[in-house]
Structure formats: C-alpha cells, structure tokens
C-alpha positions as CSV (number, residue, x, y, z in Angstrom):
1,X,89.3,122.5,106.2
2,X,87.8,119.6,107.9
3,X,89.6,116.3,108.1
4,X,88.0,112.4,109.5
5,X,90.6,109.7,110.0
6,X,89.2,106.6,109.1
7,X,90.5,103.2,110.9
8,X,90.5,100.6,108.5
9,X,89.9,96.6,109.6
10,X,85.8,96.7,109.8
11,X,85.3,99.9,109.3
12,X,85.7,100.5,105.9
13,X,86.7,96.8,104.6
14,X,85.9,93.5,105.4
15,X,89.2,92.0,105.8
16,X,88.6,89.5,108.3
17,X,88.9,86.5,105.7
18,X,91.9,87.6,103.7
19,X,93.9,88.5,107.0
20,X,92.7,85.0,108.6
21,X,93.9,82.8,105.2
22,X,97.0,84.6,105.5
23,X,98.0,84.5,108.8
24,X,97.1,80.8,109.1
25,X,99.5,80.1,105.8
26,X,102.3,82.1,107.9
27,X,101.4,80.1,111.2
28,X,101.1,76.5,109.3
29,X,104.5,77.0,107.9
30,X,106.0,76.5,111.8
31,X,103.9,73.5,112.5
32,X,101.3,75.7,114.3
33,X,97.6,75.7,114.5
34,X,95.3,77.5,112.0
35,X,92.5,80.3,113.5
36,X,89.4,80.6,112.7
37,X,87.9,83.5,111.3
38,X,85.6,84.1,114.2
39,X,88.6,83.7,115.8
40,X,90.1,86.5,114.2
41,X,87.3,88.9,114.0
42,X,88.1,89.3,117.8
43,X,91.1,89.9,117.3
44,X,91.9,92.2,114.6
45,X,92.4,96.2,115.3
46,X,94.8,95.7,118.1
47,X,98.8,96.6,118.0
48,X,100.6,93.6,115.2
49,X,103.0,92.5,118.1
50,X,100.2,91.8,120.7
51,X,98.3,90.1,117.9
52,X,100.9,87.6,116.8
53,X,101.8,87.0,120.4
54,X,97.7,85.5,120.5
55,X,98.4,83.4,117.3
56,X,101.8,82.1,118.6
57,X,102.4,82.8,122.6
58,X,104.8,79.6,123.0
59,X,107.2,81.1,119.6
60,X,110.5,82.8,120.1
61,X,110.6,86.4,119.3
62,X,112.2,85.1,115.7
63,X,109.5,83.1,114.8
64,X,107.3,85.6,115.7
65,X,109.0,88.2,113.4
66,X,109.0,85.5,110.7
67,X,105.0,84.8,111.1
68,X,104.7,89.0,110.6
69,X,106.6,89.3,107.4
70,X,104.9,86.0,105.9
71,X,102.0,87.5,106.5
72,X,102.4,90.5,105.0
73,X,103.9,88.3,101.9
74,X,100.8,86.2,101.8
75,X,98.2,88.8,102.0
76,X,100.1,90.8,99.0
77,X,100.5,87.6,97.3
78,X,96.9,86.9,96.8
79,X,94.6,86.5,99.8
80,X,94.0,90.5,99.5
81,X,91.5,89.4,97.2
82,X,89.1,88.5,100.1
83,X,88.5,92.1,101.2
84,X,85.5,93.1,100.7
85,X,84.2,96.8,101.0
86,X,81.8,97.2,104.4
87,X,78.4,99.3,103.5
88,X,77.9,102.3,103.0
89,X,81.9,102.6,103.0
90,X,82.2,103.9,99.2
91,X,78.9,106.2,99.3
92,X,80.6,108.0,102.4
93,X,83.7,108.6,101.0
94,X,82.2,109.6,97.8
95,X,80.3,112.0,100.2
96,X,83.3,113.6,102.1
97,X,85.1,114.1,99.0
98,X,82.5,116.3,97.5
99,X,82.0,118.2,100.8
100,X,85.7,118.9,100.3
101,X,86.7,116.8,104.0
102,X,90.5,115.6,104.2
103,X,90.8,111.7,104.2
104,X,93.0,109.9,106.3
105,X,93.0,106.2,107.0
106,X,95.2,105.3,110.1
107,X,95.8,101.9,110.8
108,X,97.2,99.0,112.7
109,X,97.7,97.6,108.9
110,X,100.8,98.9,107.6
111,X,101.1,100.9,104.7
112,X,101.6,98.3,101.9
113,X,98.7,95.9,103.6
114,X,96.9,99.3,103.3
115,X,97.1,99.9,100.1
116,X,96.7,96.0,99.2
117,X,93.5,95.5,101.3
118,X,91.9,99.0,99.9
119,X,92.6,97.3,96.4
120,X,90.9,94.3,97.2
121,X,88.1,95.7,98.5
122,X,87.7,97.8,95.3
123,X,88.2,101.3,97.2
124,X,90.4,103.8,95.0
125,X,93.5,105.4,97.2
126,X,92.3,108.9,95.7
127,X,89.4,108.8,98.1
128,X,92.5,109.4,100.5
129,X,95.0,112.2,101.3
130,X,97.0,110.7,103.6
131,X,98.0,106.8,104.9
132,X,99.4,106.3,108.2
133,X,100.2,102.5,108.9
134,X,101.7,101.5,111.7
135,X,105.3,101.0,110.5
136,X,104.8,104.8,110.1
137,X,104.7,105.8,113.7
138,X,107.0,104.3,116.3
139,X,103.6,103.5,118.6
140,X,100.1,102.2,117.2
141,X,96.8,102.4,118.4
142,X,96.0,102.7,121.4
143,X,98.4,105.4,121.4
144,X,97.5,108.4,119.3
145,X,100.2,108.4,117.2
146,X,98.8,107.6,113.7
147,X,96.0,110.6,114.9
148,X,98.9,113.0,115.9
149,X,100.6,112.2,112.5
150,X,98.1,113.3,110.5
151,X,97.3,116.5,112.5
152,X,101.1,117.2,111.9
153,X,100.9,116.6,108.4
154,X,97.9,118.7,107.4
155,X,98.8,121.6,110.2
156,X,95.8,121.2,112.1
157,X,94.4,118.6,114.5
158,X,92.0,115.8,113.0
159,X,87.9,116.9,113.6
160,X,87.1,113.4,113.8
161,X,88.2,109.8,114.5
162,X,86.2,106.9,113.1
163,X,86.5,103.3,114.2
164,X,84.9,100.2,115.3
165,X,87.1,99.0,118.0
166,X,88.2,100.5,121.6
167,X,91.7,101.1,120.4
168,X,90.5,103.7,117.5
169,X,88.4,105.1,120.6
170,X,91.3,105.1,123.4
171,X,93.8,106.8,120.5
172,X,90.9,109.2,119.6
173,X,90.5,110.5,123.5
174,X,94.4,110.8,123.7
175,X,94.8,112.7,120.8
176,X,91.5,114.7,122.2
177,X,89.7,114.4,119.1
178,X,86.1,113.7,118.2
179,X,85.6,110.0,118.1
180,X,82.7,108.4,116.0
181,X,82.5,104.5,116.7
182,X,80.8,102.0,114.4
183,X,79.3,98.7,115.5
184,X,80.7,97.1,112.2
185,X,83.3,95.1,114.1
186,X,83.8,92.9,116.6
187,X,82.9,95.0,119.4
188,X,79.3,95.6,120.5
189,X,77.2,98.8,121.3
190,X,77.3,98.1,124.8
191,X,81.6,97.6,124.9
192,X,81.7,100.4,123.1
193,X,79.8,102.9,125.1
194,X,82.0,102.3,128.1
195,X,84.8,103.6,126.7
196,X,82.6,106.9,125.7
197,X,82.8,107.7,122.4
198,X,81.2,110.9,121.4
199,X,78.6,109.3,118.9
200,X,78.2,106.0,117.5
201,X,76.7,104.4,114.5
202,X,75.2,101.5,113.4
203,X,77.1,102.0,110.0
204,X,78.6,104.4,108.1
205,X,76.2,106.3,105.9
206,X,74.7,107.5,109.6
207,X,77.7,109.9,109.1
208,X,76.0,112.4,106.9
209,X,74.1,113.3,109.8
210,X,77.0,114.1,112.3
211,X,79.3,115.5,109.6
C-alpha cells in the first residue's frame, strides 16, 4: 500500500477567487478593506489564524474569530462555486486510484471548506480516503500534524507529500516524508528549491513519472 497526501489550495483546485470573494464579504461586514485576489494568491496555504491576522492586524481577537466563521459561511453559501479544478488534477487522481494509491488531502482548509471547495471544483470525494482539515489536528501546516494523522490512520507513514507552497514542504521534512512540490501556486521554482524538496513539478500529471 502506497499512500500521496495531497495539499489542497493550488494544488489541486483553484480556489483563489472563491476564498478572496468570501473573505472580503466577512472583512466588509466590519468596515474593513477588501483584498485583492493577487493579494490573496500570496497568501493562501498558510495557518487560518496568521492569515486573518494579514487581512485584519488592527482587529480584536473577536472580530477576528468573527471574520473566520463568516468566511467559512460565505464560502459554503455560494462563492464555492468559483473553484475551479487546476490541470491535470482529475487525470491524476483518476490515475492513483487505478494504481490502487491511498488518497489523502491535508489542508489548511478545514474539513467542511474541503469538502465545499472539492464540490466546486467538480472533484468527487471518492477520489479520497481520508480528509484532514485543520480543525482536525490541534497544529496545521507547517507542523506535520495533518501528515502524522494520516500515517496514524492508515497504520503506516505517508510515501509522499504533494504541495505547492513551503508549508506543505516544511510539514513534509518534519513528518520525514517524501515531498513533491508543484509550481502551481504562488511560490516560484526558485523559493521553492531552497527549502529542498525532493522533486518538483511544473504540474501534476509530471507525477506519473515519479509515482
């Protein structure tokens, strides 16, 4: 048995436009400033807390809660609808299954934004064994958590992490699991190769090669 976690945010969906319609909602309901999507493509794949603290440094810790849980309201609401599946994302997976892999998606997402993004995107959650957001572990990414969770679950430890971002890649090294990165994010080959992954790809149908 062979199992790939997959990170979620720009790796396998697009989700840059339904996250930044419904975070600005959440933010425009205290008086404060919308983000722009190129905004939030930087932004997205890091821990929830340390993202709304960018969208709202100057808010109390309440209205910070607040601008999470609207969020999670809006993008369920509706603006899921804006994900969009990234290349290659549904041949891979279509792949994996057949070569009998175990799924995973771990996320900084949690579960129900998961599942809600994945249905945007037109992805089927029986591509997937398992689902690890991050109200599912009591540390996300960077930590490895969400990786160690999975391991746990299936009784052996993860073969490989895929991500686009240097969280997926720190969590991946701590875990001490393969890590595949993908340049379909916000972060460059070159940012990427400092943090060392073990391959990376340009996107993910180049899988078939390492898998």
């Amino acid at each position: 048995m062979k199992i790939v976690c997959f990170d979620l945010d720009n790796t396998l969906v697009d989700s840059v436009k339904a996250h930044t319609k419904a975070y600005n909602r959440a933010l425009n309901s205290f008086g404060l400033e919308s983000k722009t999507e190129k905004y939030m493509f930087g932004k997205l794949g890091r821990p929830k807390e340390e993202l709304i603290k960018l969208l709202a440094p100057k808010s109390s810790k309440k209205v910070k809660d607040e601008i999470k849980k609207l969020h999670d309201r809006y993008l369920a609401g509706g603006y899921f609808k804006y994900a969009k599946k990234l290349k290659s994302s549904l041949e891979i997976l279509k792949y994996l299954k057949k070569k009998k892999y175990k799924i995973a998606i771990t996320s900084n997402c949690s579960r129900n934004n998961i599942y809600v993004l994945l249905n945007g995107a037109g992805i089927s959650k029986r591509y997937f064994d398992l689902l690890i957001g991050n109200n599912d572990v009591k540390r996300s990414k960077p930590y490895p958590d969400e990786i160690l969770k999975v391991g746990k679950f299936f009784k052996k430890k993860p073969d490989f992490v895929v991500g686009d971002s240097i969280y997926d890649i720190t969590a991946g090294k701590k875990a001490k699991v393969k890590i595949i990165a993908v340049t379909t994010g916000y972060y460059k080959e070159k940012e990427l190769k400092r943090y060392k992954p073990d391959y990376i790809v340009k996107n993910l149908n180049e899988l078939k090669r390492i898998l």
